[in-house]
N, C-alpha and C positions, 0 to 999 in steps of 0.2 A: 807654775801658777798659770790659770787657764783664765783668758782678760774675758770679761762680761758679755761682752758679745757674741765670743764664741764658745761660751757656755752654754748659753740660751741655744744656738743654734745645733751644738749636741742633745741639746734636751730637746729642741724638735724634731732631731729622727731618731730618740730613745724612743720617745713617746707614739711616734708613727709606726715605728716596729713594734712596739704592744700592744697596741690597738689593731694592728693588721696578724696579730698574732693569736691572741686573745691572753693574754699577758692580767690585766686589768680583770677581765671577768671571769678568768677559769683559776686563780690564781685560790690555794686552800690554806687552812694553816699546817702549819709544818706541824707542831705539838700538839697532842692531849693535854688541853689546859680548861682550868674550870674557871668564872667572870674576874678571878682576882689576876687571873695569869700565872697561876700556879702552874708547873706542868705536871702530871701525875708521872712517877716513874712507875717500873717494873723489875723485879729480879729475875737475873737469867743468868747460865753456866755452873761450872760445879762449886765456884763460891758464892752465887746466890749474890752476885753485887748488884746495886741499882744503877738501873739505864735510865736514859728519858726515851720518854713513849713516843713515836708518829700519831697526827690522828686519822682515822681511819679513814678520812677524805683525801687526805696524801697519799696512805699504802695503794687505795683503791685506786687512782691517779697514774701511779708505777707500777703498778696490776698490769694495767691497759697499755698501757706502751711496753711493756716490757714482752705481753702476747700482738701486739702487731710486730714488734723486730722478730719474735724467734718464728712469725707465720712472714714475713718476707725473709728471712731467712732459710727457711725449709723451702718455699717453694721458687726460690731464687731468681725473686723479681727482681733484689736489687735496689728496690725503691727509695728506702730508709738507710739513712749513715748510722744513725742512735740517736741518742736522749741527749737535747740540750735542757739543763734546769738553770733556774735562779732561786736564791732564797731572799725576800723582802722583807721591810719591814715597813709598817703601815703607821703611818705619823702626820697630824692634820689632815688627814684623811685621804691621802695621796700616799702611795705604792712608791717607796726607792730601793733600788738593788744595794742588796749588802754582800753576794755571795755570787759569782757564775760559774758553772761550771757540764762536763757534759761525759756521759757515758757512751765511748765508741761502741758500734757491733760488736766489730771484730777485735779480738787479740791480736797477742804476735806470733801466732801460727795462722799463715794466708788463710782464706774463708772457715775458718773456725770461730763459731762465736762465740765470744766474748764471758769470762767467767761471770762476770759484774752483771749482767744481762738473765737476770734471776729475779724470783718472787723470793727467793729464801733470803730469810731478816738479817742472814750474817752479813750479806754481801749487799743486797737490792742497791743495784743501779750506784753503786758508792754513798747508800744513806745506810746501810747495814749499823746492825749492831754490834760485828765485829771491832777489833783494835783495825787499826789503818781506814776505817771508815768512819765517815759524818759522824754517824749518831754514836757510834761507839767511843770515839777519840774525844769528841766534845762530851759524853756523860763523865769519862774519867778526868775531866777537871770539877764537873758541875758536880758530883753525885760523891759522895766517900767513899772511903775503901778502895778505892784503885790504885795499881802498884804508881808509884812516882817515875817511873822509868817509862811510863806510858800515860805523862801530861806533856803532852808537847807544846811550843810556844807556840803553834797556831792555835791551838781550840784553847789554848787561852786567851787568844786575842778575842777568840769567838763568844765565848764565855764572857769575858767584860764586854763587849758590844753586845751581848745579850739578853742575860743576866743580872737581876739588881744582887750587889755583896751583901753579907759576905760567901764566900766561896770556899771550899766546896758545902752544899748544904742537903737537906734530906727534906726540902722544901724548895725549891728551884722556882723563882717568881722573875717571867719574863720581865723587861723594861715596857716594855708596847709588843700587840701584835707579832708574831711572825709568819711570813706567809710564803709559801711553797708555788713554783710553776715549771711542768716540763711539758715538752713535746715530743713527740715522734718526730727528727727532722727529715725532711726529705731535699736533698742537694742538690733538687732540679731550683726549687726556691730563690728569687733575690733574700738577701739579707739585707741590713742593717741600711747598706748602700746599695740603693738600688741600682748605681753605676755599673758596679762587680757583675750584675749578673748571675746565676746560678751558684749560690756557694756549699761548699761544705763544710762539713760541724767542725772538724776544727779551724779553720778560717772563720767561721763564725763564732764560737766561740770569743777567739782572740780577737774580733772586731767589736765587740759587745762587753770585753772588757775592757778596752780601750777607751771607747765611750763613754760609759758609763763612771769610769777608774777618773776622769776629767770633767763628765757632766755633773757631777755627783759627791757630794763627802762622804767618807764612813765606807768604802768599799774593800769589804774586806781582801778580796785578789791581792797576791801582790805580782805574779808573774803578768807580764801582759799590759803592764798598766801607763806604757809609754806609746801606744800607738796615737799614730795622728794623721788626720784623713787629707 
């Protein structure tokens, strides 16, 4: 339990790092949804099951970062680690993280990059519409006909933070909003804390969940969510 005080004072360097980020104003929605908060899905693969859709201000979003990593990649500046993201949710009309997480360069063959580091829908950036990604993993709770051996308990927690019941439905009606933000990070940057210095994505990551996982209810992370500054 995190005492009042020192709530607040995590929520003034959430709030500092996404204002000095653009957190707040580049931030899109994550779904194809029409005013009721439906999300429109899609069918795709050879059973023709239903996905949920991105909307095209998000793919377009991981477009762009995804060709600045593989052009500092090619010409090996160096400059970029990858893609930190969050997924929000928009309630009274303030921005809180429900999701952090971050797509490295590299793999685990040294300067090879990174499979996940792709425009292609299977994989993109870990929001692909493949199984073991985002949008894939959370449609096969949200969307029917998926096999049951591929609803895992995390996108089902996602799904109920998500999603109004019941579930799974061929009408998927957000609760509020949700809203998408990544970066191109670059590890010369302070993070979170501007004490640190210089960080990289995975230290930042985990200092952002940390935060956040204390400043904040409802964060769906659950690795990560004992730091303390």
């Amino acid at each position: 339990m995190v005492d009042p005080a020192r709530r607040r004072y995590l929520r003034v360097l959430w709030r500092a790092f996404c204002e000095k980020h653009g957190v707040y104003n580049d931030a899109v929605p994550l779904f194809e949804a029409d005013a009721s908060r439906t999300v429109t899905t899609h069918r795709r693969g050879r059973d023709q099951l239903p996905y949920l859709m991105r909307s095209a201000s998000m793919e377009r979003l991981v477009e762009g970062i995804v060709t600045d990593l593989k052009l500092d990649h090619r010409e090996g500046t160096e400059r970029l680690d990858g893609m930190i993201y969050m997924m929000l949710v928009k309630t009274q009309g303030e921005l809180r993280p429900l999701y952090i997480g971050k797509a490295g360069k590299y793999g685990k063959t040294d300067n090879k990059l990174s499979s996940n580091i792709t425009r292609s829908k299977q994989l993109f950036c870990r929001w692909g519409d493949g199984y073991a990604y985002h949008i894939g993993d959370l449609s096969a709770v949200v969307c029917p006909g998926h096999p049951e051996r591929k609803q895992h308990a995390k996108y089902q927690r996602w799904a109920q933070a998500l999603f109004l019941p019941p579930l799974p439905t061929q009408a998927p009606r957000l609760k509020a909003p949700i809203m998408f933000w990544a970066k191109a990070w670059e590890p010369s940057q302070s993070g979170i804390w501007e004490e640190f210095g210089p960080t990289e994505l995975p230290f930042l990551e985990y200092l952002l969940i940390g935060v956040a996982g204390a400043a904040f209810s409802g964060l769906l992370n659950v690795e990560g969510r004992h730091v303390k500054p």
